[in-house]
Each structure stands twice: as structure tokens, then as C-alpha cells.
C-alpha positions, 0 to 999 in steps of 0.5 A: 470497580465500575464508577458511574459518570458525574452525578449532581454534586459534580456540577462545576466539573460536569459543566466543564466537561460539556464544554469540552464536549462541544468544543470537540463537537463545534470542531468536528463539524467545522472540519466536515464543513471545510473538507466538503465545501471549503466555506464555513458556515455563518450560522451556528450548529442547531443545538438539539443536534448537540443535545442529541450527540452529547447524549450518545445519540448518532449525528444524522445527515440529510443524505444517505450514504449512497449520496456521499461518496467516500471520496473527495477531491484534495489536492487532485487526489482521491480521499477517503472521508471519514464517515459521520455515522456507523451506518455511513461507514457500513460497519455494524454493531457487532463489528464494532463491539467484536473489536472493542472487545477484543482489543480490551481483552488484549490490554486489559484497559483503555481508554475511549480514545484508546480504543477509537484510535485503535479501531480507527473510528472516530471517539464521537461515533464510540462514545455512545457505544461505549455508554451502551456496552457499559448499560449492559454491563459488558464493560465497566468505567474504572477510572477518568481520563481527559477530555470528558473520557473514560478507563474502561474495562470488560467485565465478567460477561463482556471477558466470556464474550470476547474470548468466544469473539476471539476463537472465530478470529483473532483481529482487533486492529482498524475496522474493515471497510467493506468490499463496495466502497474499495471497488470505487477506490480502485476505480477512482485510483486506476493507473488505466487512462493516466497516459503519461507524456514523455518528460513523465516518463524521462522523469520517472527514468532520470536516475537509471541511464536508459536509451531514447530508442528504449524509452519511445518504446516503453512509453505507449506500453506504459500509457497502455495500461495493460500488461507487457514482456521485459525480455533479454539478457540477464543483468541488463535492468529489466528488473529496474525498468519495471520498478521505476514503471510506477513513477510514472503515475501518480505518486501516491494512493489509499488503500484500506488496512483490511476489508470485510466480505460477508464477515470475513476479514482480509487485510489489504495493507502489506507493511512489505509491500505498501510503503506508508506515506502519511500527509503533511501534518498541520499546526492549524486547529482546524486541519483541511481535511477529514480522513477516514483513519480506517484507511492508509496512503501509501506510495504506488506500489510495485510488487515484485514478485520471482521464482517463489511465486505458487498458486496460494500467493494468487488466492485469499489465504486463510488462517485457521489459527486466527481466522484472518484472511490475506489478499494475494498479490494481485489486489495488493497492487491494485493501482500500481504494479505487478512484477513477475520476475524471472518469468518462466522459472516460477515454483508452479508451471507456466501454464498454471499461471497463464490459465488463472490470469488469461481472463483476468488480464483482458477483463481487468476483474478477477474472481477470488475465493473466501474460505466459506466457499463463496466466489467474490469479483475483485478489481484486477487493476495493474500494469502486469510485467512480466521480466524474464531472459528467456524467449516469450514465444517459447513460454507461452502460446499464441492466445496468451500472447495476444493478451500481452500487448507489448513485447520489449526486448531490453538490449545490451548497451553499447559501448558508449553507454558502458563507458557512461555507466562507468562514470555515474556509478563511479561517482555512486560508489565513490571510485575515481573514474579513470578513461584509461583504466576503463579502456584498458578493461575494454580492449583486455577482457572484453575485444578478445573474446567478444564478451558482450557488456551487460548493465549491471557489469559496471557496478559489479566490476567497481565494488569488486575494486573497492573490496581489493583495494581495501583489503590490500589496504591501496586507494581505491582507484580504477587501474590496470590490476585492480582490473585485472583482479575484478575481471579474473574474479567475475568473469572466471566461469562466464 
């Protein structure tokens, strides 16, 4: 049963209904004012333009959307502002009533601020279109809630016309931001011209023992920007060099939860590829900031991606049973990085991969295809690094190499830097270091025969330890047979 908002007999709690409301407004533009400018305002809000929002009508603003950049700067970090109307937004009508009903249709109730939170919209900016939707009668009021809000609920017409909503697409969750506004995010979060100094980089690379000559070598290909080779033998960390790559950079950025092109929803944020990483929240009453909710920050990512890798991962990928579309990889890690792992062994040909990215790599733009047909221009803004342990002269030609600036091999370590990975991952893996116990693995398994060390055999060897010593129920200790054992067991077909 739909119920109509308080009438005359109701002045007491009306009155205190609209204090509320204008407290929640007084607040709103308390915070816009502190995130623009830092400095409030000694002069009290004109009250025509209370008059004007409590009665459903949009705040409107002395500039356009195009003069308020969806940016602001806190803390050095870019910052998505929460938009003060629809149109600042660049969301339509349609949009916002597709997801309003959508999202009823799929919990049968809500309340206003239910469904703002849901959409990520501001409850002020949905009130009146609430009010709206409830004048034509595709949703009714069924009940109070707090805060001068309301249960709401679809009607018959209002259920018809989400179930039509729902069969093109399915989504209902934040509303997208359009393809414009992401551009500018990924220029003003773009890794290109960070050029991290050297303790950056020593920082970055504090927790994985890496030699100086190697670190002179990867700083410029970094700072760069561009892509560049891992290559060299297998279990030498190619793979952990790249990942720790993005530490470099700044640490985190925003991306949008899903972005709309020409109707066309594509969700962005990947919950397995994008780490979440809310701010500080704050006891104070007024917060520092504005956040548009309709974006995430997330730290840098850095994507990898190995022998799975098809074509379709590189294209927009649309569903026919929801209507929603999927980024590839290559705008998912935008501002981080990309790593394609074990180069040369991917599902589709080296060739067919070289061909899509050969101008992608240089321009630092890509182009995209949504499932209407229509070609877009995307940003291509990462550090592409491709890890592999074969020879990159035998994978690609001359042109592709050229768009590869940096080709650096990750060599086997020496012994001294062998013995030292012995000691940080025994302490890692809670197994006494034993000098004597290491050198006797040296000159018995490895002198003989020339095997070369490789990165990752410490680590093996030692939780090969482990798993023995308790299995036979022993101590867990570095000795000449729990060697013996780890080294018959690992090395018997190398």
C-alpha cells in the first residue's frame, strides 16, 4: 500500500523532519566547501537554495561540469569528487531509473538510502527522483524510515518496466562513470614520468635479495615507463622482480567500479585483480574530503597474466545472458602493471600477441570493440613486462624488439648470494641455519656435477626439510640427511 508524505496534522514531526534535512544539507555543503577550498564560509547558505533542494529540486552551480575537474588534489593523490548533480555526474535519467529499478525488482524494498548506497549516488541527488518516480506511479512509499527517508517499493507498472530493463542488462550495482572522465583519471594517475630514484626502487626490492648490478639495470627500465624483457633461467625471480615493479610507483589510485559507453556497461574494477584499499576513516563530523562512491581506490596493480592468455582476454567480452560487458586485461591495469608470464608458451601465437599490441605499445592507446560494433580509443598506460626463460630474439623480430626498449637477463646467483638466500629463508621458514649443513649441500650435490644455483632452490630445498623432519618426527634442522633426502627428491630428473 503506497502512503503519501506527512500532511498538515503532522506539523510537529514535518518540522523536525526538516531540520534534519537541512542539517544533512548544511553538511553537504560544509564538505564541498572544505574539500574545494579548505576555508569555510562565514556566510550562511542562501535559503532559496534550501528551499529549492528540500523540495526536490537539483543544487545548481555557477559552473559547468566541464570547469570542475573530477579531480582534486589530497594528499598528492588524485581524487575523484563526488559530482553535486546528475548532469555533473553525466548520468541520465534513464540510467538512474534503470538501476533504481533494477535493484527494487531484486529486493523487493529499500529504502532511499538503501538504494543510493547501492548505486553510489548521493541520497540528496536521489530523493527527488525518488519523489518523481513515486508521481508517476512506478514506485510507491510503503512505509517511514529515518532520517526524513522512505521504504519504497515498485508497483505494478514500475515491476513491467524493470523486468524489460533487466532482459538488455542484468546490472544494477554503482552507477557507471562515463568513458571522458576515466581518460582523465588514467592520465592524471599514469606511472609515465614518475621516475623513481633509486632508494624508491632499493625500497620497493627491500624484501627480495637482489644484486646491485641488477637493480642499476632495472631502474632506467622502470623509470621508463615503456615495456621491457625479463628473460633467463627458470626459478630465478623473474616473476618476483616484476610484481615488486609497482612498488615503485605510487602506491595507490582510483579506478571506476564499471564505465558506460554509449550505453554500454563495462565493469573496470576486478575484485581478483584490484586490491581494495579504503581511506582512513575519520571520527570527525565534517570528513576532509568528498568522494565520488561510484569510484574504488585500490592499490597499483600489477596483473599477471601466463600461459592462459587468449585473444578474448585482450578484447571487451560481452555476455549475452546479462548484457554486461568485461574490460581486458590491458585497461584493467592501467596505471600499474601488466605482466605476461612465461612469454612464448601462451594459448594463442606469438605473433598474434605482438600484432595486437605492436602499436598499442608505442602510441600508449589502444582501441577496443564494444559488442554493438563500435570501435572506441582507450588509454594503454602500463609497464608491460614480458617474463619468459627463452631467448627473445628467437620469439620476436626486429620491428617488435624495437618497441621493447629494455632487455634484461636475470642471471643465476652467485654463491655468496646462494648461501645468504639460505639464511633469510631459513629464518622466513623457521629452520635453523646450519653454515656447515649449506656447505656440505655445495660441495656434495652441486661442485660434482656443475649444477648451476637458481633463486627459488633455497626455499624448495628447506620446506623439503621441513615436510621430512616432521614426517619422521625429528627436529627440523639443516643436516647432512635431511639434505641428502631434500636433494635426491628434487634434483632426481634435473
Amino acid at each position: 500500500m503506497s502512503i503519501d508524505p506527512p500532511t498538515a496534522p503532522q506539523m510537529d514531526s514535518a518540522a523536525s523532519n526538516q531540520s534534519e534535512e537541512q542539517l544533512d544539507i548544511l553538511l553537504d555543503r560544509i564538505n564541498t566547501m572544505t574539500q574545494s577550498g579548505g576555508k569555510l564560509s562565514t556566510s550562511r547558505p542562501d535559503s532559496a537554495d534550501i528551499s529549492g533542494i528540500a523540495h526536490g529540486t537539483a543544487p545548481t552551480s555557477s559552473s559547468g561540469p566541464e570547469d570542475q575537474p573530477i579531480d582534486d588534489e589530497i594528499s598528492g593523490n588524485f581524487v575523484p569528487r563526488a559530482p553535486k548533480t546528475l548532469k555533473e555526474a553525466k548520468l541520465s535519467d534513464s540510467q538512474v531509473e534503470e538501476l533504481i529499478l533494477k535493484y527494487l525488482l531484486s529486493t523487493g524494498e529499500a529504502s532511499g538510502r538503501a538504494i543510493a548506497e547501492q548505486i553510489r549516488i548521493s541520497f540528496i541527488l536521489i530523493e527527488p527522483f525518488l519523489q518523481k518516480l513515486k508521481q508517476e506511479q512506478t514506485i510507491a512509499y510503503i512505509g517511514q524510515a529515518s532520517l526524513n527517508d522512505y521504504v519504497c517499493r515498485l508497483t505494478e507498472t514500475g515491476a513491467s518496466r524493470a523486468r524489460t530493463y533487466s532482459q538488455a542488462c542484468t546490472y544494477f550495482g554503482a552507477a557507471p562513470v562515463c568513458l571522458h572522465d576515466y581518460i582523465k583519471s588514467v592520465k592524471a594517475q599514469s606511472i609515465e614520468g614518475q621516475y623513481p630514484t633509486k632508494d624508491q626502487l632499493q625500497q620497493a626490492f627491500s624484501d627480495l635479495l637482489i644484486e646491485e648490478s641488477m637493480l642499476r639495470r632495472l631502474g632506467p627500465a622502470i623509470s621508463s615507463g615503456r615495456g621491457m624483457f625479463l628473460y633467463g633461467y627458470p626459478g630465478n625471480g623473474k616473476t618476483s622482480i616484476a610484481e615488486r615493479v609497482t612498488k615503485s610507483f605510487g602506491p595507490y589510485m582510483w579506478v571506476p567500479r564499471a564505465l558506460s559507453v554509449d550505453g554500454e556497461i563495462i565493469r573496470l574494477f576486478d575484485p581478483m585483480s584490484h586490491e581494495p584499499a579504503p581511506m582512513e576513516e575519520t571520527n570527525e563530523l565534517i570528513k576532509d574530503n568528498n568522494i565520488d562512491g561510484r569510484w574504488i581506490r585500490v592499490k597499483r596493480p600489477t596483473i599477471v597474466v601466463g600461459g592462459e592468455l587468449t585473444m578474448d582476454h585482450l578484447e571487451i567480452t560481452f555476455n549475452t545472458d546479462t548484457g554486461i560487458s568485461e574490460a581486458p586485461v590491458q585497461l584493467k591495469s592501467n596505471c600499474g602493471i601488466l605482466v605476461i608470464d612465461d612469454f612464448g608458451r601462451q594459448k594463442m601465437r606469438v605473433d598474434e600477441l605482438l600484432n595486437r599490441w605492436i602499436v598499442p605499445l608505442e602510441k600508449r592507446y589502444d582501441y577496443l570493440n564494444l559488442s554493438s560494433g563500435k570501435k572506441i580509443q582507450v588509454p594503454f598506460d602500463q609497464l608491460v613486462i614480458f617474463s619468459t626463460n627463452l631467448e627473445p630474439r628467437d620469439l620476436v623480430d626486429d620491428a617488435f624488439m624495437r618497441r621493447i626498449p629494455y632487455k634484461i637477463e636475470v642471471p643465476d646467483p652467485s654463491q655468496e648470494y646462494f648461501i645468504k638466500l639460505f639464511e633469510i629463508m631459513s629464518k622466513i621458514l623457521d629452520v635453523p641455519y646450519s653454515p656447515e649443513a649449506v656447505e656440505y649441500l655445495i660441495k656434495k650435490h652441486y661442485e660434482p656435477t656443475n649444477r648451476p644455483f637458481r633463486n627459488c632452490q633455497p626455499r624448495d630445498l628447506l620446506l623439503q626439510i621441513r615436510n621430512y623432519c616432521n614426517y619422521n618426527e625429528l627436529p627440523v634442522a639443516m643436516t647432512e640427511e635431511s639434505f641428502d633426502f631434500a636433494a635426491d627428491c628434487y634434483f632426481s630428473v634435473m
